[in-house]
C-alpha positions in Angstrom: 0.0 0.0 0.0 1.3 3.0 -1.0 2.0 5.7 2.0 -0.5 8.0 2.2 1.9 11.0 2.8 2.9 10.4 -1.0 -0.7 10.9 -1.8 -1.1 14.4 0.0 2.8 15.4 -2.0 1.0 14.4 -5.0 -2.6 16.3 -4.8 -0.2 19.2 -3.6 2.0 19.9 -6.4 -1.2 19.5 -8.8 -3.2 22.1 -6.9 -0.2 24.0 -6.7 -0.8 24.9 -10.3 -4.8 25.4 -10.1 -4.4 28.9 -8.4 -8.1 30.5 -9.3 -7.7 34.6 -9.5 -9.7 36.5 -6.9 -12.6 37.7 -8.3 -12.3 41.8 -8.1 -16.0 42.8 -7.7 -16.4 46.8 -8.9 -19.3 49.8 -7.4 -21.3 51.3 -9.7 -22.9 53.9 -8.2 -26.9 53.8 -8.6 -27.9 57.0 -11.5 -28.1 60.1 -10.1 -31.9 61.6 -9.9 -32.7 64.5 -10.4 -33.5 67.0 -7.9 -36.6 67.0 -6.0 -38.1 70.5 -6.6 -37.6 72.7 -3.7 -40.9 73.2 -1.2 -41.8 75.9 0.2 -41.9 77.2 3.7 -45.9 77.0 3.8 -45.8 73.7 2.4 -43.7 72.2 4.3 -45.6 73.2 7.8 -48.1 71.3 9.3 -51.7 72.2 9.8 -50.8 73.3 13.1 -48.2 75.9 12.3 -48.4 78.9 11.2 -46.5 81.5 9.6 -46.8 84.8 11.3 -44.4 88.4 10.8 -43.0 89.9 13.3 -42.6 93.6 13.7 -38.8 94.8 13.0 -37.5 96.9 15.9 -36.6 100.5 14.4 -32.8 100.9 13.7 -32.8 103.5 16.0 -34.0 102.2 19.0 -31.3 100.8 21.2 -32.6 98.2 23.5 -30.3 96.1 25.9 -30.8 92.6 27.0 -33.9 93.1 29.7 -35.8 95.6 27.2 -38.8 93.2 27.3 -38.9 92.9 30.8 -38.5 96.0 31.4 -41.4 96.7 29.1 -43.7 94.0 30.4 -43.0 95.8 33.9 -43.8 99.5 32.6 -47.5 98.1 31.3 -48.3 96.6 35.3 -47.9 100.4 36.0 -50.3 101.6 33.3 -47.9 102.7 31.0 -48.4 101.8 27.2 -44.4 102.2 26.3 -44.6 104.3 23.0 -41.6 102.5 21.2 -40.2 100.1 23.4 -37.7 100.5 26.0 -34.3 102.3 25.6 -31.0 100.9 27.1 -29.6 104.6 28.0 -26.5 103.7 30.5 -24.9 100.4 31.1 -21.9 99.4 33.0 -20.7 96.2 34.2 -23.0 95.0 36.2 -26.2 97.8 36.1 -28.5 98.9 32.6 -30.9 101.6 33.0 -33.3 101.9 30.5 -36.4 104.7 30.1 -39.8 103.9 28.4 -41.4 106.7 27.2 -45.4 105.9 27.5 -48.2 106.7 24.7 -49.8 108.8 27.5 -46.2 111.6 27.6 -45.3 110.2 31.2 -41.2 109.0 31.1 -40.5 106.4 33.8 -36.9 105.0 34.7 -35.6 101.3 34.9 -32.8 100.3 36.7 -31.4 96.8 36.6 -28.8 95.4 38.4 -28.0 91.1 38.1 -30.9 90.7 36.4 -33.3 92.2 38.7 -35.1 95.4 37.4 -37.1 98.2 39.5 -39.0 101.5 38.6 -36.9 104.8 40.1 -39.5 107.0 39.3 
């Protein structure tokens, strides 16, 4: 019987020559599409949303970062402010702003750390 270690020598040098090339698989990107056409705003909202405008501030009004509350706090007291109120001094830790009211009345804010009072 013939040793099987001359059999595995054998099958080895004929598969030696049967080497099968790696397949090389390529991308081809899908087509492009076209666009989709652009939506608009009102389209794309639900029925729940709205679109509303809001008012642009005059360029010359200079408000400061508590004008709305300082505003909000001038109509408690009655006062319809006229055009919103104006940061007029500010340091580092203090704004003071003034509301003029529809009525001619001129009342003073003063805000230190966030915390705003009348001074008139």
């Amino acid at each position: 019987m013939k040793s099987p270690f001359l059999f595995l020598a054998i099958a080895t040098i004929l598969l030696a020559g049967c080497v099968v090339p790696p397949t090389m698989r390529t991308y081809t990107p899908p087509p492009r599409s076209s666009a989709p056409a652009p939506v608009s705003l009102s389209e794309s909202l639900s029925p729940s949303e709205q679109i509303i405008d809001m008012p642009q501030q005059p360029a010359n009004r200079k408000g400061g970062e508590l004008s709305n509350t300082v505003e909000r706090m001038a109509r408690k007291t009655a006062c319809i402010p006229a055009s919103g109120a104006t940061l007029i001094a500010k340091t580092a830790a203090v704004e003071t702003y003034q509301v003029s009211c529809q009525d001619g009345q001129q009342q003073l804010y003063k805000c230190e750390q966030r915390q705003c009072r009348m001074m008139n």
